[in-house]
Backbone as a ProteinNet text record, in pm:
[ID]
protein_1_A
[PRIMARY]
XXXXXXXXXXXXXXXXXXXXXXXXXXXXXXXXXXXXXXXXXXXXXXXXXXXXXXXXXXXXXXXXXXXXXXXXXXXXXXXXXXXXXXXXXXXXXXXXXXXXXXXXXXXXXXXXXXXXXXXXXXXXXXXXXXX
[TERTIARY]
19468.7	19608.4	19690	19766.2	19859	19996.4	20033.3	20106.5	20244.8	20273.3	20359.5	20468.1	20589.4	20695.1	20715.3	20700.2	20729.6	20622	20544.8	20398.7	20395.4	20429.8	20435	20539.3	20635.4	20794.4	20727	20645.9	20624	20542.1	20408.3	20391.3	20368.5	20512.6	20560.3	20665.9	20713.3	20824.3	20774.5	20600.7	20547	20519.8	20511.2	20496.2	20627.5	20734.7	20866.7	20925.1	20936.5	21007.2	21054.2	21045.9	21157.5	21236.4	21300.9	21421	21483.8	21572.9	21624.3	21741.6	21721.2	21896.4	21935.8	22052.9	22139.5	22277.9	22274.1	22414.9	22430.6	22340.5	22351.3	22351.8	22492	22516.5	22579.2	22488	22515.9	22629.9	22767.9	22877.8	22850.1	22871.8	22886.8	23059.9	23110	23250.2	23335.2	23378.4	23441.6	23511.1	23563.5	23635.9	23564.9	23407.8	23334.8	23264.3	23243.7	23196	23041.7	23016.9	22810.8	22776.9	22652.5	22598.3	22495.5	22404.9	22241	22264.1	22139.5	22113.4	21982.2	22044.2	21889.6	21763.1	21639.2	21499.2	21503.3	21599.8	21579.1	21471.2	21474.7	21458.5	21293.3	21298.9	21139.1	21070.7	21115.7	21046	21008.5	21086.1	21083	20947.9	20999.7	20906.3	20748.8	20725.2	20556.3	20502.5	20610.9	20547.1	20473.1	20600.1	20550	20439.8	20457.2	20303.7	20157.9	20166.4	20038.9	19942	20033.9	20004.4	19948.6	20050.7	20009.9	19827.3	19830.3	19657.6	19600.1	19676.1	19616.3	19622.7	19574.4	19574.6	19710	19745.5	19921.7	20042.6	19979.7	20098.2	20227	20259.1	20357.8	20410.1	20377.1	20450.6	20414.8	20395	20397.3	20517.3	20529	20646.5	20780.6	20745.9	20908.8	20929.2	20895.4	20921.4	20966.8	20903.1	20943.5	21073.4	21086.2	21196.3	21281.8	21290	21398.9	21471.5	21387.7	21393.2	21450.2	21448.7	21549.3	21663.9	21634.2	21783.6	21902.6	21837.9	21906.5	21960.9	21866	21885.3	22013.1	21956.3	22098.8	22233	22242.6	22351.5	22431.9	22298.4	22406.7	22439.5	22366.4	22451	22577.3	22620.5	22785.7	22837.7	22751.8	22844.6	22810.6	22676.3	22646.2	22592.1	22495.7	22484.7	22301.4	22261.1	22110.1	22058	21980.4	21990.1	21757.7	21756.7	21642.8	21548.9	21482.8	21425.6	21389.4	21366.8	21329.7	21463.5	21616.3	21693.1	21782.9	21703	21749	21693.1	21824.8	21771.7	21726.1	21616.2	21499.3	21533.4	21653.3	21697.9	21776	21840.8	21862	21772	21663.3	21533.9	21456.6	21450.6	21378.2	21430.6	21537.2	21655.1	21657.6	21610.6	21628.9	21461.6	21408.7	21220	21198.9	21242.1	21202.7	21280.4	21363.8	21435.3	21377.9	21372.2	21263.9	21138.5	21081.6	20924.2	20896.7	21014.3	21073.4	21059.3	21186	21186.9	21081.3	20978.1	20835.4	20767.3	20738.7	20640.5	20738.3	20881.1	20917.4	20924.6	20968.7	21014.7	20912	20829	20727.9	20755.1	20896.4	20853.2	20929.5	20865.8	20868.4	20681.9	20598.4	20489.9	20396.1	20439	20334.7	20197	20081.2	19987.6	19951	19836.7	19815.6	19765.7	19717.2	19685.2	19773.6	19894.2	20021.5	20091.8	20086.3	20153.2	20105.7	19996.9	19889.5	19963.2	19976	19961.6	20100.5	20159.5	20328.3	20359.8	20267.1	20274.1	20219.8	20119.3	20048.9	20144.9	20246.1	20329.3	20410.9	20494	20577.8	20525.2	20386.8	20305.4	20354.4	20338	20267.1	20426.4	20508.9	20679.8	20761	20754.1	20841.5	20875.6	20916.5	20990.4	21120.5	21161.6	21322.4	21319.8	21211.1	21172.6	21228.8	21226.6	21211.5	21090.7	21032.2	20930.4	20868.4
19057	19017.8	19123.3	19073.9	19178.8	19194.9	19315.5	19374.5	19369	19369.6	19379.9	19262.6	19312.1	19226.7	19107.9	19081.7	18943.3	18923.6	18902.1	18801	18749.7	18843	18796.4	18680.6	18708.1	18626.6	18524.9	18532.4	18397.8	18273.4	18377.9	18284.4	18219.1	18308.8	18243.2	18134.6	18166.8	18019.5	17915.8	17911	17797.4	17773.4	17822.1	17752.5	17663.7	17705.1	17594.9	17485.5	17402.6	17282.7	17354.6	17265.2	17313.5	17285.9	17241.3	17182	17150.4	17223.6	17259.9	17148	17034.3	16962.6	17086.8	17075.8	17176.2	17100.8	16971.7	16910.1	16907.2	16876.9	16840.1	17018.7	17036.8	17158.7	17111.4	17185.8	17189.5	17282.1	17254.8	17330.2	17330.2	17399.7	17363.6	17335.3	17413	17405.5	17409.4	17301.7	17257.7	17353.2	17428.5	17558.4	17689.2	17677.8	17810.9	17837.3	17920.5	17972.6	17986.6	17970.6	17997.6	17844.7	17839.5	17659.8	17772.2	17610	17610.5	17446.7	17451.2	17365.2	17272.4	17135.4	17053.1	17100.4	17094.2	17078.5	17205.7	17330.3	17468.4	17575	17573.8	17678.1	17583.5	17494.7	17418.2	17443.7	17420.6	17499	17618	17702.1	17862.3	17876.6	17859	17863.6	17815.7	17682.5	17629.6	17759	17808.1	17910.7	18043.4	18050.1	18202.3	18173.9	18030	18065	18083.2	18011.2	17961.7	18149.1	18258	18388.2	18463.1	18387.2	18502.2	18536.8	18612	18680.6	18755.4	18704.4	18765.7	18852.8	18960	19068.3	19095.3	19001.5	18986.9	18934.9	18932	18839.9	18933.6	19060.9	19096.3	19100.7	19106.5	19082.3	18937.7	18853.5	18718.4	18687.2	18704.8	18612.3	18748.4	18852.9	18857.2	18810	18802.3	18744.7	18615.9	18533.4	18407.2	18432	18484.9	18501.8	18490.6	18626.7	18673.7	18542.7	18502.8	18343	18257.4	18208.6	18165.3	18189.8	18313.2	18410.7	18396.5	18382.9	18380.7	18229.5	18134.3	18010.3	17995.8	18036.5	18024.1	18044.8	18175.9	18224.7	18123.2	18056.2	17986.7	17827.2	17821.5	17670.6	17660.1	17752.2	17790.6	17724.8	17705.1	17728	17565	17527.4	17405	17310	17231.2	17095.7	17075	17162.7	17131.8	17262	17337.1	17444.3	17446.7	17499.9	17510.5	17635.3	17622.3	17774.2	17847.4	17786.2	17903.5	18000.2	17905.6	17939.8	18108.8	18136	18191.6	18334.9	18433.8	18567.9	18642.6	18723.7	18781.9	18924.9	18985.4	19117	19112.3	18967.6	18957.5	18924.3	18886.3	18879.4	18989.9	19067.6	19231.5	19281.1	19244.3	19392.1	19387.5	19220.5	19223.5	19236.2	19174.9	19208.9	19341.5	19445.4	19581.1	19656.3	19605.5	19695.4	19620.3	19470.8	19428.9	19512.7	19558.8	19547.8	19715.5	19776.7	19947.8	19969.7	19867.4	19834.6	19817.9	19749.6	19726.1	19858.1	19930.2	20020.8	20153.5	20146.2	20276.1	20257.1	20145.5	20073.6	20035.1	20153.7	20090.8	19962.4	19967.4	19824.8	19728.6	19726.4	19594.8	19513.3	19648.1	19587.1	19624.5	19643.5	19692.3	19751.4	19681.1	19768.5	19866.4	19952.3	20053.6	19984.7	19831.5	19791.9	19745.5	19692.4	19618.5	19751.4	19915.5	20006.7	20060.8	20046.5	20119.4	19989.5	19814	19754.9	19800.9	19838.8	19806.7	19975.2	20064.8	20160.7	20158.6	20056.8	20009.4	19931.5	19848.7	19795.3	19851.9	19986.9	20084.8	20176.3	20180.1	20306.1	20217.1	20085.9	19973.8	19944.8	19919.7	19927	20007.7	20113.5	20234.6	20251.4	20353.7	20397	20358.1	20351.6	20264.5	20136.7	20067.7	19915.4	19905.1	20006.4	19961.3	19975.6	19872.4	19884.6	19980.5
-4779.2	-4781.1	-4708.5	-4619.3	-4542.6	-4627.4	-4632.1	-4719.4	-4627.8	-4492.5	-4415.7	-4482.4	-4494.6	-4550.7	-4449.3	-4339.4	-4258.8	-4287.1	-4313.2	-4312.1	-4511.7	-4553.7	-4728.6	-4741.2	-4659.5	-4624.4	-4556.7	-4453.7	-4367.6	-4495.4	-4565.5	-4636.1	-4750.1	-4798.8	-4950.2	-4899.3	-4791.1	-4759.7	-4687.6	-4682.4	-4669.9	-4794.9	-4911.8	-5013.6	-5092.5	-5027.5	-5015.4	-4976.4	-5000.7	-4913.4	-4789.3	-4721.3	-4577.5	-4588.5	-4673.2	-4640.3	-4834.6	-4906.4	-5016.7	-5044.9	-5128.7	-5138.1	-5243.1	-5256	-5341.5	-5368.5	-5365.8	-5390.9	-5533.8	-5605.6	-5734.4	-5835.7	-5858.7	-5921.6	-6078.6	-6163.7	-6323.7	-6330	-6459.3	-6481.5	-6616	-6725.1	-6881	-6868.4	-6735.2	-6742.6	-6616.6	-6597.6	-6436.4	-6363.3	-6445.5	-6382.4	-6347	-6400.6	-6397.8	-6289.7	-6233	-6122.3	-6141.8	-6261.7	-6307.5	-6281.7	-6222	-6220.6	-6185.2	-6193.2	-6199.8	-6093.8	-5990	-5898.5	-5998.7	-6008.6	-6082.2	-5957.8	-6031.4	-6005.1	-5908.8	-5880.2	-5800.5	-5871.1	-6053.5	-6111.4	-6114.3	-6124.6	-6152.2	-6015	-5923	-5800.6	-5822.7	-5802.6	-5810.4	-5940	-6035.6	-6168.2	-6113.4	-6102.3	-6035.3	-5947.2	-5827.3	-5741.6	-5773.7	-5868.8	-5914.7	-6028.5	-6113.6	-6189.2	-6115.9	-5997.8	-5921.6	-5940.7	-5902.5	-5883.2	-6031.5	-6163.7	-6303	-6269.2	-6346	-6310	-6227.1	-6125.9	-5969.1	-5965.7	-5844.6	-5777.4	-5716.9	-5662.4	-5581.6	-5745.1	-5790.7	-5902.8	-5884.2	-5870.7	-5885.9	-5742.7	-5622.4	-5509.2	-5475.3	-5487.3	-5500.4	-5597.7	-5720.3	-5836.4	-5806.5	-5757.5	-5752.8	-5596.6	-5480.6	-5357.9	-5406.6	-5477.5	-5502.9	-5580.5	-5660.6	-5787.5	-5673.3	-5562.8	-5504.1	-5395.1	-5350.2	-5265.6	-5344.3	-5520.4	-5597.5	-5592.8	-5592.6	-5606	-5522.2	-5368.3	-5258.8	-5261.7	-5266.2	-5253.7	-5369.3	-5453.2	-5572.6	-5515.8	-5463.4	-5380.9	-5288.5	-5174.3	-5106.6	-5182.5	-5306.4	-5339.1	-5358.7	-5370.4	-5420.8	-5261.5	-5126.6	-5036.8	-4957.4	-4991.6	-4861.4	-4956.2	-4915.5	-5000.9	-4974	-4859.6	-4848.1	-4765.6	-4699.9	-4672.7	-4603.8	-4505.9	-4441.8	-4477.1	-4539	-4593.5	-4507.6	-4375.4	-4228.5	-4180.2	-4246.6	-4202.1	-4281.4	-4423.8	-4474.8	-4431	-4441.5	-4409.7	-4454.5	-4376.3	-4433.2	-4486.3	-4410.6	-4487.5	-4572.9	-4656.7	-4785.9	-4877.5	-4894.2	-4939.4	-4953.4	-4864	-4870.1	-4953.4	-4931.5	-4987.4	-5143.6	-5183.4	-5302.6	-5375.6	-5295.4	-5307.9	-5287.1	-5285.1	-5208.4	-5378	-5412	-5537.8	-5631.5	-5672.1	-5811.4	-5803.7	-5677.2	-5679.9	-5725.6	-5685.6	-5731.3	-5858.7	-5895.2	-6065	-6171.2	-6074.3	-6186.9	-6183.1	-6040.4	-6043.4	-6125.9	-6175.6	-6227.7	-6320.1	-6410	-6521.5	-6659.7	-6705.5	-6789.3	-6862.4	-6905	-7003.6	-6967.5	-6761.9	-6716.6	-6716.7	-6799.6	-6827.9	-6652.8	-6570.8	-6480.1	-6477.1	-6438.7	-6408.8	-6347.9	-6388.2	-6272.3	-6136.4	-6160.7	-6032.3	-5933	-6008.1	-5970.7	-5919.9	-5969.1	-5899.4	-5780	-5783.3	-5669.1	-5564.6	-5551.9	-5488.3	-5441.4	-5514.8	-5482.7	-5387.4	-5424.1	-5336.7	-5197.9	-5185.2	-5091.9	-4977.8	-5070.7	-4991.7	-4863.1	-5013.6	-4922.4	-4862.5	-4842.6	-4756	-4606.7	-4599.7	-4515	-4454.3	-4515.5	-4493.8	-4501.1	-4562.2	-4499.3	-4667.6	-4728.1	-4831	-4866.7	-4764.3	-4774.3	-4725.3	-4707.8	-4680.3	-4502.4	-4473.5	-4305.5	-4249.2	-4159.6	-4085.1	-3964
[MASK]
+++++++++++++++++++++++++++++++++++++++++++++++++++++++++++++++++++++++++++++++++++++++++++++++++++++++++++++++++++++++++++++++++++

């Protein structure tokens, strides 16, 4: 498995639709700025289970998490959205600090194998996630 951040990016967002509707936004309250997109979090969720167990599980389910994340972001703004189209240094940026978080954070539950991988990453991408 190549550890290089564009190639993990190339192909976890083949494991995505190409193409995201996002019209249909949940409110508990018409005036609130918090929503949830129907059937977004059930995507995201299937992806990242496919990985529990694995060798990659922890740079696999937070890449995916973080690709929720983003996608979440722009429902606030469009109605359907191209997953090729979304940017990759808002995705790093947020995959590069979860993946920090696990390897410093004991009781985010990290392994010693999941730290070694995640150091492996930033040997392979730079310490400050530049290439």
């Amino acid at each position: 498995m190549s550890l290089r951040f564009n190639d993990l990016l190339a192909r976890a967002l083949l494991e995505w639709p190409t193409e995201i509707d996002l019209r249909i936004l949940s409110r508990s309250d018409p005036a609130s700025k918090r929503y949830s997109i129907d059937g977004l979090y059930d995507i995201s969720d299937a992806l990242e289970a496919r990985y529990i167990g694995s060798a990659e599980e922890m740079i696999m389910r937070n890449l995916h998490w973080v690709i929720y994340e983003v996608l979440h972001e722009v429902a606030a703004n469009v109605t359907r959205v191209k997953t090729s189209d979304l940017r990759s240094d808002a995705i790093r940026s947020g995959f590069e600090k979860n993946l920090m978080d696990c390897m410093k954070m004991s009781e985010l539950g990290a392994s010693p194998q999941d730290i070694e991988l995640g150091k492996r990453y930033f040997a392979e991408n730079g310490e400050s996630g530049e290439s």
